[in-house]
N, CA, C and O atoms as a DFTB+ gen file, in Angstrom:
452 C
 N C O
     1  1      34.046      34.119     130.085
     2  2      34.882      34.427     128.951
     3  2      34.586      33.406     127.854
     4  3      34.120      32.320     128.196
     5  1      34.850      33.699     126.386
     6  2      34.264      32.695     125.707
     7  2      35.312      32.954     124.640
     8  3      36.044      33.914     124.402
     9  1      35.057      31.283     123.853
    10  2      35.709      30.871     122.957
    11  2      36.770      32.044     121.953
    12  3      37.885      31.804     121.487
    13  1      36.143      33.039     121.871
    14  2      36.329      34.207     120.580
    15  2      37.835      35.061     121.571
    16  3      38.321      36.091     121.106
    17  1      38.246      34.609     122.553
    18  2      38.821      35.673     123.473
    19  2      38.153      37.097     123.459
    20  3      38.883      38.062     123.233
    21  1      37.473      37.193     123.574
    22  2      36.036      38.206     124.272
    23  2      35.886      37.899     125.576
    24  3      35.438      36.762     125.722
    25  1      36.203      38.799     127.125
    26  2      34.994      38.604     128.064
    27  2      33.923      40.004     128.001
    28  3      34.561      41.025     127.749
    29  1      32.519      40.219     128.170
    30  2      31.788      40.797     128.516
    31  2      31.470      41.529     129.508
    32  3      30.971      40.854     130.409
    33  1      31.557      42.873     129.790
    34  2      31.635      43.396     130.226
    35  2      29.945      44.401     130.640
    36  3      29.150      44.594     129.721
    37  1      29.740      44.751     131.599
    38  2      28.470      45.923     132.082
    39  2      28.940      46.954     132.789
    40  3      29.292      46.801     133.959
    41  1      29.014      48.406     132.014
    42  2      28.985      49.143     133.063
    43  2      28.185      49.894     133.684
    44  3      27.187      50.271     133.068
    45  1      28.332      50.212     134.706
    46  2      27.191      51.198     135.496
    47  2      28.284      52.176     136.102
    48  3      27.793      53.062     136.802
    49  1      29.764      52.198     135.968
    50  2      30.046      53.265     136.414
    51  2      30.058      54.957     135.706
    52  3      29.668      55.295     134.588
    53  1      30.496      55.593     136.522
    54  2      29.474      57.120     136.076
    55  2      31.012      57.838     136.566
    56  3      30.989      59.061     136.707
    57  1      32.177      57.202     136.795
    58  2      33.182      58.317     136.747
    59  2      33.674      58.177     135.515
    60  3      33.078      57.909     134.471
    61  1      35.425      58.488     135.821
    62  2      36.034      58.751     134.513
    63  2      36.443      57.077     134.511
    64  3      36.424      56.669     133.350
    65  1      36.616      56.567     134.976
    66  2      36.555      54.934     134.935
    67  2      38.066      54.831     134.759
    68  3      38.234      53.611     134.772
    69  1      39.271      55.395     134.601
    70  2      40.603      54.992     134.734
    71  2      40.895      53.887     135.910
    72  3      41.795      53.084     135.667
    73  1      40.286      53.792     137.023
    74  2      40.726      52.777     137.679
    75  2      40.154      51.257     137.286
    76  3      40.867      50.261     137.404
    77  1      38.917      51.209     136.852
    78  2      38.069      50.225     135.951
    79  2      39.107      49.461     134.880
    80  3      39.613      48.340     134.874
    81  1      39.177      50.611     133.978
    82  2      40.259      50.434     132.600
    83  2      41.657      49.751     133.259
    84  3      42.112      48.700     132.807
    85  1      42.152      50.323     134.147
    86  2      43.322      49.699     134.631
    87  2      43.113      48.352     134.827
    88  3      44.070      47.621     134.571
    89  1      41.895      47.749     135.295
    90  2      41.821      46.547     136.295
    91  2      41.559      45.675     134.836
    92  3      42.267      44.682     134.665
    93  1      40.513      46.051     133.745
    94  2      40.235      45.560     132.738
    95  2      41.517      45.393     131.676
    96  3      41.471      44.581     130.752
    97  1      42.456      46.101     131.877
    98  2      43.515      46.025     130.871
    99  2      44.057      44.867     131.738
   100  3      44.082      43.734     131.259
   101  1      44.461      45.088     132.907
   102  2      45.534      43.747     133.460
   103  2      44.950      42.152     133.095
   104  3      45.656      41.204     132.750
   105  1      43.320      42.149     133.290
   106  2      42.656      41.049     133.345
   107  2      42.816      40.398     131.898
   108  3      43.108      39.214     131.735
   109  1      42.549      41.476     130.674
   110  2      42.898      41.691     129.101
   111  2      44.188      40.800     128.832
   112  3      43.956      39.725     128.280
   113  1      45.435      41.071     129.123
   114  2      46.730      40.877     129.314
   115  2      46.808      39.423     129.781
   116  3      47.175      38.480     129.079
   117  1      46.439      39.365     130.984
   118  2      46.204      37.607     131.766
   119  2      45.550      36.623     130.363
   120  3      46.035      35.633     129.815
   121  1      44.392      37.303     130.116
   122  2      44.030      35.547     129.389
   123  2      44.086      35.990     128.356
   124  3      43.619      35.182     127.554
   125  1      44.595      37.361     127.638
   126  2      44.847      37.608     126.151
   127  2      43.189      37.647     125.464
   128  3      43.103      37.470     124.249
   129  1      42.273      37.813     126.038
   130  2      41.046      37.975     125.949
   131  2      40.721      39.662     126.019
   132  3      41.041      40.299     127.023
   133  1      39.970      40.394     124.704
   134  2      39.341      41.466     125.130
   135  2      38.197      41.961     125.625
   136  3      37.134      41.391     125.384
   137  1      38.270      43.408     126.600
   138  2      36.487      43.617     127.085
   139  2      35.928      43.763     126.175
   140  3      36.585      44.351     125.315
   141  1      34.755      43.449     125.839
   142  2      33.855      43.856     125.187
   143  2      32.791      44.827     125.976
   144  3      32.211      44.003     126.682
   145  1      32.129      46.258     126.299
   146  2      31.858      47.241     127.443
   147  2      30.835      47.627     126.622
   148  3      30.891      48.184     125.525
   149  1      29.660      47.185     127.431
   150  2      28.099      47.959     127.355
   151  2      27.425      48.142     128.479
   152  3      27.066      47.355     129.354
   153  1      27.215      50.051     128.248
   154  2      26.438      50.382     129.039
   155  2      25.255      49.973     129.557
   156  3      24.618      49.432     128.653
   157  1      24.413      49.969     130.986
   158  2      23.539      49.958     130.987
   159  2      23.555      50.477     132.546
   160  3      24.472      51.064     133.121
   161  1      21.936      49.987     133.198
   162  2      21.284      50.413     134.432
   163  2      21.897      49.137     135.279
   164  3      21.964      48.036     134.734
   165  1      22.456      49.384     136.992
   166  2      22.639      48.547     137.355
   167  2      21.999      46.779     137.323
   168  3      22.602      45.711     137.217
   169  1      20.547      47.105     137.467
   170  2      19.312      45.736     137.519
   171  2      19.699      45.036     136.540
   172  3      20.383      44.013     136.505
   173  1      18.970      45.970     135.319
   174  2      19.127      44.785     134.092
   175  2      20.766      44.054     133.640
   176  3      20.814      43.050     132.931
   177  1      21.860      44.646     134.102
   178  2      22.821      44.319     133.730
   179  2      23.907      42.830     134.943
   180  3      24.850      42.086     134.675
   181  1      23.104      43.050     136.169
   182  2      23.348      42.425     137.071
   183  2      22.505      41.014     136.622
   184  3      22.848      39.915     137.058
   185  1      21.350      41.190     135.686
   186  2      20.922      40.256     135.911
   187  2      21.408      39.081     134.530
   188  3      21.502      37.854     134.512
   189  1      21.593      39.930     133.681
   190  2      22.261      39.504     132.320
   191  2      23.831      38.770     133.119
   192  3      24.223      37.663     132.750
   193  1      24.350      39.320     133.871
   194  2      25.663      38.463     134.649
   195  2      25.087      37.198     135.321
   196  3      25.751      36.197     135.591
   197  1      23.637      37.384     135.582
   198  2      23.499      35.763     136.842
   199  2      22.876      34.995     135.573
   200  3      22.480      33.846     135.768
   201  1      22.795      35.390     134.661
   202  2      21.818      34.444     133.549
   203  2      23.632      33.845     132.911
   204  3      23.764      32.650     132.647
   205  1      24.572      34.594     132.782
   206  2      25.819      34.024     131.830
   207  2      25.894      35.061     130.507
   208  3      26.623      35.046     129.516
   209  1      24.808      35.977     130.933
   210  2      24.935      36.862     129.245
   211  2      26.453      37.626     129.384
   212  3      27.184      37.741     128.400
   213  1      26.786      38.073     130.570
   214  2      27.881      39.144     130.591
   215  2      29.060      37.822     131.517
   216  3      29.008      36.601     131.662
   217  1      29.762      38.617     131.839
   218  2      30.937      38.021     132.662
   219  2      31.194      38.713     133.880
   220  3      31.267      38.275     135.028
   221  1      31.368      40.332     133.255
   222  2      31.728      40.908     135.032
   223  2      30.614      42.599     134.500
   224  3      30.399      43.210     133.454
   225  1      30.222      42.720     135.896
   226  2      29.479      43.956     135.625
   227  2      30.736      45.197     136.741
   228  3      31.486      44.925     137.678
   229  1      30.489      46.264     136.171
   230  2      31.558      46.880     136.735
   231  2      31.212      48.330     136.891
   232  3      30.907      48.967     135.883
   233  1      31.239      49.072     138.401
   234  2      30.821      50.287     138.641
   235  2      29.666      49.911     139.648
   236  3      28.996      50.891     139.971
   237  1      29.278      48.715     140.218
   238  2      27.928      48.441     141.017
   239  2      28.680      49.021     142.434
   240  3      29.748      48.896     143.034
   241  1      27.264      49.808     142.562
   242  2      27.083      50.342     144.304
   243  2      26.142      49.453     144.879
   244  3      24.956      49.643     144.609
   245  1      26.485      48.439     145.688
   246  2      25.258      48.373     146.405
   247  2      25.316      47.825     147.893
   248  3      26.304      47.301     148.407
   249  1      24.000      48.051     148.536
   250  2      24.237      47.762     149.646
   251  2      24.308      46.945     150.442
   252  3      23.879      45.933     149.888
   253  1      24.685      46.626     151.797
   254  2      25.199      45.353     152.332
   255  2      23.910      44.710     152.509
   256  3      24.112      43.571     152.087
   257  1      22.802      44.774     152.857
   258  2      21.599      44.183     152.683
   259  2      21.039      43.891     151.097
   260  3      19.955      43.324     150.959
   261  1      21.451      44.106     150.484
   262  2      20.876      43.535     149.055
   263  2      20.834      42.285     148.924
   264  3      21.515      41.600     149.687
   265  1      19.881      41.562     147.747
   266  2      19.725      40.270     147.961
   267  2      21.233      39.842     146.842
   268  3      21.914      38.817     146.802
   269  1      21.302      40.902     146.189
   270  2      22.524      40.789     145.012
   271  2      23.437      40.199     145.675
   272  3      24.064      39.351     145.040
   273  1      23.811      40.409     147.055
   274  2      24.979      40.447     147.723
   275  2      25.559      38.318     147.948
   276  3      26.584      37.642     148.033
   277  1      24.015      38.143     147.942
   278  2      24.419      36.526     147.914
   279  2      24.064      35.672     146.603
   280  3      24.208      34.480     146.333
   281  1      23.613      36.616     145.996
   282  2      23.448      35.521     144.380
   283  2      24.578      35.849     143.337
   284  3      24.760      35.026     142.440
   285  1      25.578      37.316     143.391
   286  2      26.205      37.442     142.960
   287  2      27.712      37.190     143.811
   288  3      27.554      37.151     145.031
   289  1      29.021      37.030     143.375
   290  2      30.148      37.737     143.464
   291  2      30.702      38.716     143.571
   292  3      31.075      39.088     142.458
   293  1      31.225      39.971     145.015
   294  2      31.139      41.197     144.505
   295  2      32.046      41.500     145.101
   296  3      32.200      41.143     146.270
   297  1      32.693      42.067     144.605
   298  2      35.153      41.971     144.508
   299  2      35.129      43.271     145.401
   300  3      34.246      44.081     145.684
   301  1      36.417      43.143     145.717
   302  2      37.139      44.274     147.180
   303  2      36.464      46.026     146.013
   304  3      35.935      46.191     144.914
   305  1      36.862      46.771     146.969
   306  2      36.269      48.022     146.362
   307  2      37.563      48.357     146.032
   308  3      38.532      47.775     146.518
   309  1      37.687      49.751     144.800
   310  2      39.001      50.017     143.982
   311  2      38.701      51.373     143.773
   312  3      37.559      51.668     143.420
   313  1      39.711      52.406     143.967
   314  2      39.740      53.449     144.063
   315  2      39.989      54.253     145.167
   316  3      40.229      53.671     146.225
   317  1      39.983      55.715     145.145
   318  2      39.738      57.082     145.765
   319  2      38.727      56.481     147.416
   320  3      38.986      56.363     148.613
   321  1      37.537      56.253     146.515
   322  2      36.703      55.975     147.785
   323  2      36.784      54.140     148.253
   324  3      35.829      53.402     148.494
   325  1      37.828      53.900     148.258
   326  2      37.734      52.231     148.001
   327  2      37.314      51.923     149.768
   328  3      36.681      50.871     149.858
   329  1      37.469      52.401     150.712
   330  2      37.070      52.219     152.265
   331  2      35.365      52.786     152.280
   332  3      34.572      52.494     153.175
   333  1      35.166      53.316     151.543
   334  2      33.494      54.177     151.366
   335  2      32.528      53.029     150.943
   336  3      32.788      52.357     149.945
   337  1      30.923      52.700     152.027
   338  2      30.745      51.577     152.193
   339  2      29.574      51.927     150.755
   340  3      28.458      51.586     151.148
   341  1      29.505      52.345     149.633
   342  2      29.096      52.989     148.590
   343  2      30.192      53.360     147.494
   344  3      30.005      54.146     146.565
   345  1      31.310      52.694     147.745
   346  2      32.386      52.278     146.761
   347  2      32.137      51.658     145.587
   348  3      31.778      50.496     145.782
   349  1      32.182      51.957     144.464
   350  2      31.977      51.295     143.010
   351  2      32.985      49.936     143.389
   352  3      34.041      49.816     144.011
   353  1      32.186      49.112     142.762
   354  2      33.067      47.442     142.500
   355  2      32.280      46.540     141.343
   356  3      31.180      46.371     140.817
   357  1      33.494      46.142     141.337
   358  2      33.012      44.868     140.177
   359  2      32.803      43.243     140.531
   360  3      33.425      42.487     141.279
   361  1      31.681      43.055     139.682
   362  2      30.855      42.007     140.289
   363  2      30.667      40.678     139.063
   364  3      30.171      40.645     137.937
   365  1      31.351      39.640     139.958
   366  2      31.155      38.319     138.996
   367  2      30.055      37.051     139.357
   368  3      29.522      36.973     140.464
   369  1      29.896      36.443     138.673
   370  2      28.723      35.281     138.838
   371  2      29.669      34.395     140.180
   372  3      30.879      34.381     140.407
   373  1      28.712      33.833     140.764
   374  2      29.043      32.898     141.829
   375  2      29.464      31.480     140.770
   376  3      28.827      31.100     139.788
   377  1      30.762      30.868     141.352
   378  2      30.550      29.370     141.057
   379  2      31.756      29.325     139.692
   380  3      31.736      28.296     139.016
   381  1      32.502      30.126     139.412
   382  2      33.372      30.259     138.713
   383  2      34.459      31.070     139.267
   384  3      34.818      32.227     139.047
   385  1      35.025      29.841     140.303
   386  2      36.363      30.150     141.037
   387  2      37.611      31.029     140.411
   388  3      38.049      32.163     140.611
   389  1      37.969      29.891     139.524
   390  2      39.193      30.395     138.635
   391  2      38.995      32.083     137.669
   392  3      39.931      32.790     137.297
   393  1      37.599      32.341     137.476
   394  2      37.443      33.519     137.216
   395  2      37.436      34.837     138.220
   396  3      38.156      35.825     138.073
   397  1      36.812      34.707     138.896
   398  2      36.358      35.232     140.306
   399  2      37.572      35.385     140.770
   400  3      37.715      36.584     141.008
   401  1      38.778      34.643     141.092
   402  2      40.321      34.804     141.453
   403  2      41.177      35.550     140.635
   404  3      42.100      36.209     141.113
   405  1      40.951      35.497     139.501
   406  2      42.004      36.266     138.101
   407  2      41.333      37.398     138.276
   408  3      42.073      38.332     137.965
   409  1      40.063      37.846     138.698
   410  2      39.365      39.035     138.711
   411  2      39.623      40.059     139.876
   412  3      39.792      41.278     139.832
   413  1      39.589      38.851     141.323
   414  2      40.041      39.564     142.200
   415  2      41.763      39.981     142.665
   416  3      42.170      40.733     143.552
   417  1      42.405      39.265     141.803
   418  2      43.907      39.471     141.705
   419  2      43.993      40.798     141.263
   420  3      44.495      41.801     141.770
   421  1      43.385      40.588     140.186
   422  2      44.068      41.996     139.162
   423  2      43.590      43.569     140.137
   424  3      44.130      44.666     140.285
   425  1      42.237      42.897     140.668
   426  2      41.910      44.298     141.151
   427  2      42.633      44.536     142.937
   428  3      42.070      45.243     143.773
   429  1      43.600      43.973     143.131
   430  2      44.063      43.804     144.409
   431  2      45.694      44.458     143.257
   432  3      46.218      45.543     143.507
   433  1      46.013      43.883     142.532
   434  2      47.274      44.168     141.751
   435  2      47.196      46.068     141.568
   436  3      47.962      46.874     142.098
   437  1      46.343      46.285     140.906
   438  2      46.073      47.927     140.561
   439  2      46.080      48.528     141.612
   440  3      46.843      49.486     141.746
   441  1      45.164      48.094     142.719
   442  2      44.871      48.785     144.420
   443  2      45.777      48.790     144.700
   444  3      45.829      49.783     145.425
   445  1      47.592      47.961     144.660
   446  2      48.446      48.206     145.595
   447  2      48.357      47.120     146.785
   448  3      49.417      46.808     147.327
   449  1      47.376      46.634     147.143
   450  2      46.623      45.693     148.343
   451  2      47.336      44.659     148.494
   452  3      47.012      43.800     149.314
């Protein structure tokens, strides 16, 4: 998140994204910071998150063998298919606790969890 109250946002999800928006409005609300939301392809946008370009990428499928799985942060699943091991989730940089926690709150807050 940066100075401007802007955090950055990637999406790759491909539904109607109301459960996304929900999790992004609560997070919005918490630090009074808005998303800023650009599309793209999962890769390039995962990788713009491990460089610091984005903050959270949101809508990533991926699988439990990926190498993503240990260089990134990648939050409980949210939604319809949230037990489906191909569940859309949102994914933060490693090593930024206090973010990574406000991120996984909110999306545990919306889930009901």
């Amino acid at each position: 998140m940066t100075r401007e109250h802007r955090f950055y946002v990637g999406l790759v999800a491909a539904n109607d994204g109301s459960d996304w928006q929900r999790v992004l409005a609560r997070i919005s609300k918490i630090t009074g910071a808005r998303p800023i939301i650009r599309p793209g392809s999962l890769e390039p946008l995962l990788l713009e998150l491990e460089e610091g370009k984005l903050d959270l990428v949101v809508g990533a499928r991926l699988d439990a063998k990926s190498p993503w799985m240990k260089r990134l942060t990648i939050g409980p699943p949210l939604g319809e298919k949230a037990d489906s091991p191909t569940a859309e989730r949102l994914v933060t940089r490693n090593g930024e606790n206090a973010w990574i926690m406000l991120v996984h709150g909110a999306i545990k807050a919306e889930s009901g969890r």
